[in-house]
LOFI-367394 format. One line per field, with one value per residue (C-alpha): x, y, z; residue in one letter. Coordinates in Angstrom, 3 decimals, always signed. Layout:
// LOFI-367394
X = X	... $
Y = Y	... $
Z = Z	... $
r = a	... $
END
This chain:
// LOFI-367394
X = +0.000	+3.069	+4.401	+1.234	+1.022	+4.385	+4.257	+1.242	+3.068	+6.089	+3.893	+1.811	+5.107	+6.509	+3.102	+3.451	+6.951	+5.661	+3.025	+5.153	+7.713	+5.320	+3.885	+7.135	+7.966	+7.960	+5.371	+3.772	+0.180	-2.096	-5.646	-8.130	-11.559	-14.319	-18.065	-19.932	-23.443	-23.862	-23.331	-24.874	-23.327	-21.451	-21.221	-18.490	-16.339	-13.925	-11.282	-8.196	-5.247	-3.047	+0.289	+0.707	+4.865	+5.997	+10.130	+9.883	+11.512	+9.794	+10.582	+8.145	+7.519	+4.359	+2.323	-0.950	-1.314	-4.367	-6.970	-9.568	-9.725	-12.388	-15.507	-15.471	-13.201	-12.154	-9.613	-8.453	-5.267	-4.118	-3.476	-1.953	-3.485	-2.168	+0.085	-1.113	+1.821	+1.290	+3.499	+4.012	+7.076	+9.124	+8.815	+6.236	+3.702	+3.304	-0.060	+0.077	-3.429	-3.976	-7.119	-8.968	-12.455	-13.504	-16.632	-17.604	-19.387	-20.350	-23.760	-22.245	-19.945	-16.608	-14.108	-11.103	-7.955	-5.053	-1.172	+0.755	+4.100	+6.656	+10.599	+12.188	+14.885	+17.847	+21.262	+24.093	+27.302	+30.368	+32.299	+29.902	+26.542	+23.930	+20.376	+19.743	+16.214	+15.164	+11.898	+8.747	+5.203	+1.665	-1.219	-4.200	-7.593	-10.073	-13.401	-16.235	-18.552	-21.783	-22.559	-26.460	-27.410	-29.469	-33.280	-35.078	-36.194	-39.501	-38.161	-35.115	-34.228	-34.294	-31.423	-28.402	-26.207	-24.929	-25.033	-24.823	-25.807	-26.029	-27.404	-27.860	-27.341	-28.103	-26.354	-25.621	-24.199	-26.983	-30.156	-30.721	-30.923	-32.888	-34.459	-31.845	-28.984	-26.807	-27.143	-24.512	-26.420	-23.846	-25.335	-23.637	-23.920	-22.130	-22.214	-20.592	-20.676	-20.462	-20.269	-17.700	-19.713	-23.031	-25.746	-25.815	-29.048	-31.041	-33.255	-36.572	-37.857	-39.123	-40.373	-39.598	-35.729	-33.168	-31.479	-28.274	-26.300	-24.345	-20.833	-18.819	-17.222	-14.787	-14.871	-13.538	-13.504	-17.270	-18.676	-19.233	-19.995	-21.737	-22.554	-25.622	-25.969	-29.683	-31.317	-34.633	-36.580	-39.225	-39.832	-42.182	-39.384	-38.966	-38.084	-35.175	-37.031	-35.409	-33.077	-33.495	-31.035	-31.567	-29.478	-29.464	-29.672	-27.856	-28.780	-32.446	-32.002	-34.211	-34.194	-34.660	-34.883	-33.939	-34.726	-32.689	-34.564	-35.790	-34.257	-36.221	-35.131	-35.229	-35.956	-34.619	-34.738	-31.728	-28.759	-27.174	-23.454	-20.879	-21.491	-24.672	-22.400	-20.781	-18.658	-20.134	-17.615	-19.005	-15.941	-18.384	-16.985	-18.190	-17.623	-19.162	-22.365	-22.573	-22.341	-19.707	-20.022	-17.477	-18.453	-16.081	-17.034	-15.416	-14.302	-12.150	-10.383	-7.822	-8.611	-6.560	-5.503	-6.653	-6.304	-9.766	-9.872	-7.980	-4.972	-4.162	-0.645	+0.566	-0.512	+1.348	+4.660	+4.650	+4.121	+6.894	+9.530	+8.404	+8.950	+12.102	+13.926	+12.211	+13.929	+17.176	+17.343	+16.208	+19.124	+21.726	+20.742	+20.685	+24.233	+25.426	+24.142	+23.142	+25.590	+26.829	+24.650	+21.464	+22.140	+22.423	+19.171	+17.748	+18.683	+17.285	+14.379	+13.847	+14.765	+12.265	+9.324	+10.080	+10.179	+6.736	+5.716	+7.148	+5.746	+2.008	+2.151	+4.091	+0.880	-1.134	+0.419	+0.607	-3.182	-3.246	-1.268	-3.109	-6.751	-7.384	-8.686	-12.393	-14.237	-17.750	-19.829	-23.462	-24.783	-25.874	-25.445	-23.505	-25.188	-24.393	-24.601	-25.395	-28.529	-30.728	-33.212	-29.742	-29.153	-27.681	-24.346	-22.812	-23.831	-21.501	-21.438	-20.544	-16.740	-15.916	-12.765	-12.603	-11.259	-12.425	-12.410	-14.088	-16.857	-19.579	-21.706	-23.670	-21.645	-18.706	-17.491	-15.594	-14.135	-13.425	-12.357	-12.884	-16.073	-17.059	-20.467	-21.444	-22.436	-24.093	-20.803	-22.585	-22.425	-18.143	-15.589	-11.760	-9.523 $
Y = +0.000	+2.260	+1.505	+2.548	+5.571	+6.480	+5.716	+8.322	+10.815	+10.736	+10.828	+13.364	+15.455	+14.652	+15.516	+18.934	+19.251	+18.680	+20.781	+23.747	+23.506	+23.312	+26.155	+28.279	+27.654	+31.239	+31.820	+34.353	+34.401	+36.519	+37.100	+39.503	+40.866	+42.164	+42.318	+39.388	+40.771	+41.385	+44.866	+47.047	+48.404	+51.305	+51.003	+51.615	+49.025	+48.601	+46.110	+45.089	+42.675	+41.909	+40.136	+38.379	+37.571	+35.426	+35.405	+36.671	+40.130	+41.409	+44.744	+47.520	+47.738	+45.219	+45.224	+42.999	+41.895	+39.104	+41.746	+42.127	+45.162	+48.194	+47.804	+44.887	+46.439	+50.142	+50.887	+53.934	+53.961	+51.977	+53.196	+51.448	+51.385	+51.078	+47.275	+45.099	+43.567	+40.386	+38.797	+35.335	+32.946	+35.192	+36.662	+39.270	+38.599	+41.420	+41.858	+44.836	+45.849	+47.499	+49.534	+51.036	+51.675	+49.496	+49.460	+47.678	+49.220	+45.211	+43.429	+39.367	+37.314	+39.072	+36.409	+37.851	+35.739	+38.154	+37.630	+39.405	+40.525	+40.617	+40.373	+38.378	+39.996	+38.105	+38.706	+37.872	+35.579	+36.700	+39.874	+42.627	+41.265	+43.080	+42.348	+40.669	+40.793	+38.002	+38.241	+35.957	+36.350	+34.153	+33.746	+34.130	+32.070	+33.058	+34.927	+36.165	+38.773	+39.504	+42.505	+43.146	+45.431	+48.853	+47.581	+49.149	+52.974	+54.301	+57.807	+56.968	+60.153	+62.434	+59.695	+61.366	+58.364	+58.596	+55.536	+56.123	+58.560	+62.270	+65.408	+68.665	+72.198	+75.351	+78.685	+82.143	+85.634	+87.458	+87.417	+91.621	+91.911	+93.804	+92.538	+91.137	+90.784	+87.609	+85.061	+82.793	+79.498	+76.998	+73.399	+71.035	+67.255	+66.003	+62.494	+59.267	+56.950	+57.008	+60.477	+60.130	+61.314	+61.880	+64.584	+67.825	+68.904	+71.778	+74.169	+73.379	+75.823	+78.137	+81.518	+84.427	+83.382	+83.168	+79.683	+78.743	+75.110	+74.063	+74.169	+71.736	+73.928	+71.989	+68.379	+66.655	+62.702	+63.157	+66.193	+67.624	+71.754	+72.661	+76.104	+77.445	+80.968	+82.063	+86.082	+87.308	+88.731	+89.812	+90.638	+87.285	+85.719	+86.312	+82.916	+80.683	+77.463	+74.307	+71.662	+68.209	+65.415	+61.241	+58.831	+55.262	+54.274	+50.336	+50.733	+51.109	+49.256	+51.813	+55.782	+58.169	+62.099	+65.051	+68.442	+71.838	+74.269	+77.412	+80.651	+84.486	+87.336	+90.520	+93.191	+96.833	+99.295	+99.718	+101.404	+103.888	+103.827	+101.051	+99.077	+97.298	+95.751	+92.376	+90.915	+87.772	+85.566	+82.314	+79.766	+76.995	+73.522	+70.430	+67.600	+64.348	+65.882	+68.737	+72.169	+73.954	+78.255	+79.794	+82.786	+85.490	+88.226	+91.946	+92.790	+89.134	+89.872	+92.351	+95.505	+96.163	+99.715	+101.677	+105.401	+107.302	+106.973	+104.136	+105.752	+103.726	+102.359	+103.878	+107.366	+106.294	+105.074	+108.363	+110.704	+108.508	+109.222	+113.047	+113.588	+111.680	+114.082	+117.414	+115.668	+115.333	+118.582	+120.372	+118.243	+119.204	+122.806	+123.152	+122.075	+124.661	+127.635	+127.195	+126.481	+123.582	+123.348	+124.373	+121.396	+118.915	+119.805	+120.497	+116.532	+115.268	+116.771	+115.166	+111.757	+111.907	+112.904	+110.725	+107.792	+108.860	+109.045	+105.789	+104.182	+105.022	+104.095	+100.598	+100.105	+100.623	+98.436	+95.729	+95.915	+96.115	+92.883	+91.031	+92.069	+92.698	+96.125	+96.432	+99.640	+100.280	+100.014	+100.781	+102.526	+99.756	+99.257	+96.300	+94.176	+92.609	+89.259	+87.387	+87.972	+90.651	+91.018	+91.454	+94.695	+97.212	+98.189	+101.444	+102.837	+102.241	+105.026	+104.399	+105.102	+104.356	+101.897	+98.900	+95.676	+92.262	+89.932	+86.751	+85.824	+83.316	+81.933	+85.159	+88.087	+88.964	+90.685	+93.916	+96.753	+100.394	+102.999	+99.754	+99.235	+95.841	+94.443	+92.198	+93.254	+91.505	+90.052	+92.416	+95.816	+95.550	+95.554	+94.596	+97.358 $
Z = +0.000	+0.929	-2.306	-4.550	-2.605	-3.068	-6.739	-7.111	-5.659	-7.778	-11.014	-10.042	-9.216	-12.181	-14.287	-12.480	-13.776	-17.148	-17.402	-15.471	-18.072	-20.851	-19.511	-19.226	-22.422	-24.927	-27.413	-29.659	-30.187	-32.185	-32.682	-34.396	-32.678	-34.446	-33.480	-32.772	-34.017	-37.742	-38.473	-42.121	-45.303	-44.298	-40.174	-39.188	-36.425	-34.394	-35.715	-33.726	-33.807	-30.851	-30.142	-26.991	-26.310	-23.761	-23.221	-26.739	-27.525	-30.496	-32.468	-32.446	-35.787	-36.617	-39.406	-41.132	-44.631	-46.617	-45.319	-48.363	-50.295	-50.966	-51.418	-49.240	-46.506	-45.753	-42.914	-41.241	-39.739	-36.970	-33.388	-30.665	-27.365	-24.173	-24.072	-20.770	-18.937	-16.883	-14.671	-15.253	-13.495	-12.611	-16.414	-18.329	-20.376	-22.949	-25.527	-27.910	-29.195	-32.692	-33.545	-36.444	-37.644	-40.412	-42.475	-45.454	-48.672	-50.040	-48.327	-47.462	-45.911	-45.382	-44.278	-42.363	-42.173	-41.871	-41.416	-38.486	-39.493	-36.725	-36.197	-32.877	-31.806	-30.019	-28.963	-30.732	-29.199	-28.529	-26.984	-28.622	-27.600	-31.071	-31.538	-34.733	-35.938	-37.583	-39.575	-38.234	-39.693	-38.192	-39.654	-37.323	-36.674	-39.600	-38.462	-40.544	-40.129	-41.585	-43.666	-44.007	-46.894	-45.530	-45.355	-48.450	-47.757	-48.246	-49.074	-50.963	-52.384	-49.108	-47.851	-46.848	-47.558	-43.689	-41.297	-37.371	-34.964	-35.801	-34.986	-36.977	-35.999	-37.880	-37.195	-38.664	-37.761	-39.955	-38.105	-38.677	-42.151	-45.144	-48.117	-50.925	-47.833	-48.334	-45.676	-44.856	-42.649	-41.351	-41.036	-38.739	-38.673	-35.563	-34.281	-34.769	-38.092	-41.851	-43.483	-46.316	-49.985	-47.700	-49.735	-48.068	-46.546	-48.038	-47.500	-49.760	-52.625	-50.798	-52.973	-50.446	-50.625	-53.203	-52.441	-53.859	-54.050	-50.198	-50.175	-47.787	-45.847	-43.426	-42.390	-39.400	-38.322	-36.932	-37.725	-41.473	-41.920	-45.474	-45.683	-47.473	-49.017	-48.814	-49.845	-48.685	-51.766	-49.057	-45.701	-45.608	-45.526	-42.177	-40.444	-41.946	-42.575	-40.419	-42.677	-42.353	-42.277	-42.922	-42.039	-41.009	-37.668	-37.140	-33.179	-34.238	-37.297	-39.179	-40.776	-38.596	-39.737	-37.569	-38.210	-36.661	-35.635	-37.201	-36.947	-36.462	-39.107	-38.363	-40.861	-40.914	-43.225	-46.165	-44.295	-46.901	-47.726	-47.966	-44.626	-47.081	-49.037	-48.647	-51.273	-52.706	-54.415	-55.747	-57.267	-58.986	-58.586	-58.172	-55.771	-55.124	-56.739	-54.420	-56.600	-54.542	-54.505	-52.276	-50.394	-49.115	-47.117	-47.618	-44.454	-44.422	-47.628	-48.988	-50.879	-54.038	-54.080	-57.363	-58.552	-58.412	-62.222	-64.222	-66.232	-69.459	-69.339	-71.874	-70.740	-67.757	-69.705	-71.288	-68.184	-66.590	-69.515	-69.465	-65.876	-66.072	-68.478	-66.480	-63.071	-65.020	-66.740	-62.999	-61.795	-64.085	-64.312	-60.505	-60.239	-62.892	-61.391	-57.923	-54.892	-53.888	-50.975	-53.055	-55.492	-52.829	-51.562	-54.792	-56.224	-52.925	-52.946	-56.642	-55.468	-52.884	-54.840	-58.068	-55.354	-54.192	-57.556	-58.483	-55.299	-56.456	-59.485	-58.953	-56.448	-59.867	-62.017	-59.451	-59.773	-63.346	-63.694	-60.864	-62.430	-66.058	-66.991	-68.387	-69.582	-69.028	-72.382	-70.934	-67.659	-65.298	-61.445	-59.832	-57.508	-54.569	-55.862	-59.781	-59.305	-60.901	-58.168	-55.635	-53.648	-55.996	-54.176	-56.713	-59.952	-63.016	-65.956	-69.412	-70.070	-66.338	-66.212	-63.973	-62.559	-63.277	-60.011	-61.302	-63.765	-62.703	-65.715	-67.234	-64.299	-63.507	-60.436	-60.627	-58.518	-58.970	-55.896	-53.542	-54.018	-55.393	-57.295	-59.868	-63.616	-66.553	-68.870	-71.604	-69.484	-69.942	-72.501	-72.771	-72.472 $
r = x	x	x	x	x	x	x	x	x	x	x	x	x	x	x	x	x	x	x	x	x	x	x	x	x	x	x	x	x	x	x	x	x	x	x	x	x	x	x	x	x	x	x	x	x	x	x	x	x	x	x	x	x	x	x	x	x	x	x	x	x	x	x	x	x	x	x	x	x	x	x	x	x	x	x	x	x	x	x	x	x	x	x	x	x	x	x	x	x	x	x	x	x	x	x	x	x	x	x	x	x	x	x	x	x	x	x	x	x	x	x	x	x	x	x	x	x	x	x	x	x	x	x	x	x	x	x	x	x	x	x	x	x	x	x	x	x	x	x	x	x	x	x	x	x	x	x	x	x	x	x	x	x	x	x	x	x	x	x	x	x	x	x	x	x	x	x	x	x	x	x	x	x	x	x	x	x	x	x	x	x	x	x	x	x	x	x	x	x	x	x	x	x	x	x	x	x	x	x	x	x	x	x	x	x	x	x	x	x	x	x	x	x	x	x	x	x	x	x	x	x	x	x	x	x	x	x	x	x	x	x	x	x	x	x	x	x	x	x	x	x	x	x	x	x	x	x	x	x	x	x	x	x	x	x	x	x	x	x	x	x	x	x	x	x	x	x	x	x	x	x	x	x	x	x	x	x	x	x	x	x	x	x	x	x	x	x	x	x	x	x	x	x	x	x	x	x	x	x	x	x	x	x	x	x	x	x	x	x	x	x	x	x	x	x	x	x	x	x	x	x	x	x	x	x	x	x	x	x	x	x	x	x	x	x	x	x	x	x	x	x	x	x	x	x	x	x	x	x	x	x	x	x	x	x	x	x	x	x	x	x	x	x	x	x	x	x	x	x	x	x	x	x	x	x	x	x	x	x	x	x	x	x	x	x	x	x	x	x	x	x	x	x	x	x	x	x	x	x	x	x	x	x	x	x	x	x	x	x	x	x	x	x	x	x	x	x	x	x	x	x	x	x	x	x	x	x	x	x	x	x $
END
């Protein structure tokens, strides 16, 4: 009995052995985690990879390759979160974790069976003891994840294209305005989910304001800005009309629609003088099917400087010559019969004023090369935007010279004296 009882003692020590050494053996291990629920076309999820090293010293630079390509699988970049540490026999247990958000574009099956590329680094024998990275690469335990298409939509062409969770915001600086002022609205869409190519929401026809196309105005990871450029033609139009926005919902598994709210005008009467104006200045464009006009406001950009009345060139080359020779000849006569000290002050003063002279007139030719010079051919009045029902900003005579800013389609924006409107193409002629 001693003798059985003794022998299970020595093979359960020696099965503890075993195990402890099989145990405390290295190894690399690696592994891939992705939702376990099905997820839609166009959600976007969290994908990861992580390395787990055991008495393994790997390099830091890791990278993953077999994942499939767009449509079926778009990635953003990779960040690495915080690596866990466990100790383990007297040794550490290290996992690095790799994120990204993922979506796919492709209703199916997507089967994920990447390869983790690694290098083991080890020290070499001898007196000068260098790592030497060797390169190692494992392929990881397939997983597959359903894609579900969008369910079909009742309303299909008010669809934004986004999938998640959003909200919309509508704001704007011009709440005190007068009939035919330009309003700039900002529309925000904030949240978290798809938004890449999504339609930008509009304001409906509405016929007591001038609406013009969105722009995308800035775009950030969640959160999209268009801008849209709106003119009261009366004072009915007294309340900015609230913008909708559809999306997808996966959490809800349905559409939902949110509105923003809608904003109060206020109405004034026409202030006179320059303050009315606001430079309009529309750059037509177009991206991912959104019409794109650019608006600039006056007081954010720079005024070119411009004589009260446009001088041809050549008047100017000629006036430059003349007063050149009447400098020179003041010049040389000054020195032949005035003293010394009345030349010197004499050429000076000469300097001084043809550098004045020259100064001016280098600020108009910088404006004549920037901005080609028109002439008026008919009496009209420029607007404050291409429209013909716009505020009227400054009244343009026949024979008055100008500078052309831009054209958009049928107008063209010019300035004269710092003051800035748009014309019909037809009211100007090259000069």
């Amino acid at each position: 009995m001693k003798q059985i009882i003794v022998n299970i003692i020595i093979w359960l020590f020696m099965t503890t052995c075993i195990f402890a050494q099989d145990d405390n053996q290295p190894y690399i291990r690696s592994s891939i985690n992705i939702p376990e629920r099905s997820v839609y076309v166009n959600e976007i999820w969290p994908f990861e990879f992580s390395i787990t090293s055991y008495k393994v010293q790997l390099s830091p630079n890791l990278s993953i390759s077999g994942l499939p390509v767009a449509p079926y699988l778009f990635c953003s970049d990779f960040f690495e979160n915080p690596e866990k540490r466990v100790n383990k026999d007297y040794n550490v247990e290290i996992t690095k974790t790799f994120q990204c958000n993922a979506y796919s574009s492709v209703p199916g099956d997507l089967a994920l069976a990447p390869t983790i590329h690694m290098s083991i680094l080890q020290k070499s024998r001898g007196f000068f003891r260098n790592w030497i990275e060797t390169p190692y690469e494992q392929k990881v335990k397939p997983k597959r994840l359903r894609i579900l298409p969008l369910p079909e939509d009742k309303n299909p062409a008010t669809f934004s294209g986004a999938v998640g969770t959003f909200k919309i915001e509508t704001k704007t600086k011009s709440k005190d305005v007068t009939i035919n002022s330009l309003i700039k609205l900002n529309i925000v869409i904030q949240g978290s989910g798809y938004l890449k190519n999504i339609k930008a929401p509009i304001i409906g026809e509405n016929e007591n304001f001038k609406i013009y196309n969105p722009i995308l105005l800035d775009k950030e990871e969640n959160q999209v800005t268009f801008e849209q450029t709106i003119i009261p033609l009366s004072e009915k139009a007294d309340t900015i009309p609230s913008v909708s926005f559809r999306f997808f919902d996966p959490s809800q598994a349905e559409y939902v629609t949110i509105s923003s709210p809608e904003i109060k005008l206020t109405f004034h009467k026409e202030k006179s003088g320059n303050n009315q104006f606001e430079a309009f200045r529309p750059t037509l464009t177009v991206t991912n099917n959104i019409t794109n006009l650019t608006v600039s406001s006056s007081t954010s950009q720079s005024v070119d400087p411009s004589f009260s009345e446009v001088i041809p060139q050549n008047t100017i080359n000629i006036a430059m010559y003349a007063m050149s020779g009447v400098a020179l000849f003041i010049i040389i006569i000054s020195w032949m019969f005035f003293s010394k000290k009345r030349a010197i002050l004499t050429t000076v003063t000469i300097i001084v004023l043809a550098g004045i002279i020259a100064f001016a007139i280098r600020k108009y030719t910088t404006t004549s090369e920037k901005y080609p010079l028109y002439v008026v051919s008919q009496q009209s009045k420029a607007r404050i935007a291409p429209n013909s029902q716009a505020l009227k900003t400054f009244q343009l005579n026949k024979g008055d010279y100008v500078f052309l800013k831009e054209t958009y389609g049928d107008w063209s924006m010019i300035f004269k004296n710092e003051h800035y409107g748009w014309v019909k193409n037809e009211t100007i002629g090259k000069q």
